[in-house]
Each structure stands twice: as structure tokens, then as C-alpha cells.
C-alpha positions in Angstrom: -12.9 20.7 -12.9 -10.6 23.5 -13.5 -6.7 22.6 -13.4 -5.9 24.1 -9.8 -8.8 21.7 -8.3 -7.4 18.4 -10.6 -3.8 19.7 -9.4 -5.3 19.2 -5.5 -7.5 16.0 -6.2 -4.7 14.0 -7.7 -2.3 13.4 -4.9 -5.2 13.6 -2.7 -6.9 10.4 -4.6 -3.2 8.9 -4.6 -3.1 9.5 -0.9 -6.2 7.5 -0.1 -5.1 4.6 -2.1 -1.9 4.4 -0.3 -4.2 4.2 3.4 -6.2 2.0 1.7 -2.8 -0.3 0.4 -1.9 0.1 4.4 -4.8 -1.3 5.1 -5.0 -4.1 3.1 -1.7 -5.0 4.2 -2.4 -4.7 7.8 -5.4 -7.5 7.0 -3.1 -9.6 5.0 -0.9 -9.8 7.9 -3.1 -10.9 10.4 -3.9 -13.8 8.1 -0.5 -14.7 7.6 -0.1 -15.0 11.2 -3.0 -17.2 11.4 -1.6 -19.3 8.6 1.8 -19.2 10.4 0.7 -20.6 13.4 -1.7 -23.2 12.1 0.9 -24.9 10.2 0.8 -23.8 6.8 4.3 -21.7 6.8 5.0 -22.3 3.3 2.2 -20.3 2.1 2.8 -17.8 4.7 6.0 -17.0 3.4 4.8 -16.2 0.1 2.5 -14.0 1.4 5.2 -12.8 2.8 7.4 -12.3 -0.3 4.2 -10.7 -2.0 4.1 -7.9 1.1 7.6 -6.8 0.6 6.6 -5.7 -2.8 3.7 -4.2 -1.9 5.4 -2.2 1.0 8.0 -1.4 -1.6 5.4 0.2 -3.6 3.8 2.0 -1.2 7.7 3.9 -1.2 7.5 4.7 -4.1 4.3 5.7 -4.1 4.8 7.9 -1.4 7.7 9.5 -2.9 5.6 10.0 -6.3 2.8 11.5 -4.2 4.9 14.1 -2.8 6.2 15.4 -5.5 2.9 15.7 -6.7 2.0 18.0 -4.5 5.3 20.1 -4.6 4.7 20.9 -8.2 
């Protein structure tokens, strides 16, 4: 793979692990609101906790990928 094709794969790899962190998260959410509503809050809420990171992240990771493909 010559550099101009590695230069065009990288943020596109980094693009589809960011959809597949969305969806991930998407799944993770319907099972905290199962979890919510059938009275087991507590570990809802650190599911919870554990989401913010990860939408944190996916920030960042959007910000990294599109400088990527400025360059």
C-alpha cells in the first residue's frame, strides 16, 4: 500500500470504529433502560457513568479523525 492509499484508509478505518462505538452505545442504552425500569438503578447509573466517557471519546475521536483527513 503506497502512502497516498494508507493516508485515505486511516481516517476511513477510524471512521468506522467511531459508527461502530455509536453503535455499541445505542445497544448499551437500551439495556440500561431495561435495567432502569426493572429496578436495578444502581447499576444503571454506572452504565451510565461509563457512557459519558465513551461519548467523550467518541469527541475526541472525531476531532482526531478530522484532522486526519485535512493533512
Amino acid at each position: 500500500m503506497n502512502n497516498s492509499a494508507a493516508n485515505r484508509a486511516t481516517p476511513d478505518a477510524l471512521t468506522l470504529l467511531l459508527y461502530n462505538q455509536h453503535a455499541i452505545c445505542a445497544a448499551i442504552e437500551e439495556v440500561t433502560k431495561w435495567l432502569s425500569e426493572n429496578g436495578v438503578e444502581i447499576v444503571a447509573a454506572n452504565i451510565v457513568a461509563a457512557m459519558e466517557t465513551l461519548g467523550r471519546n467518541a469527541q475526541d475521536i472525531t476531532d482526531a479523525i478530522m484532522q486526519i483527513r485535512q493533512l
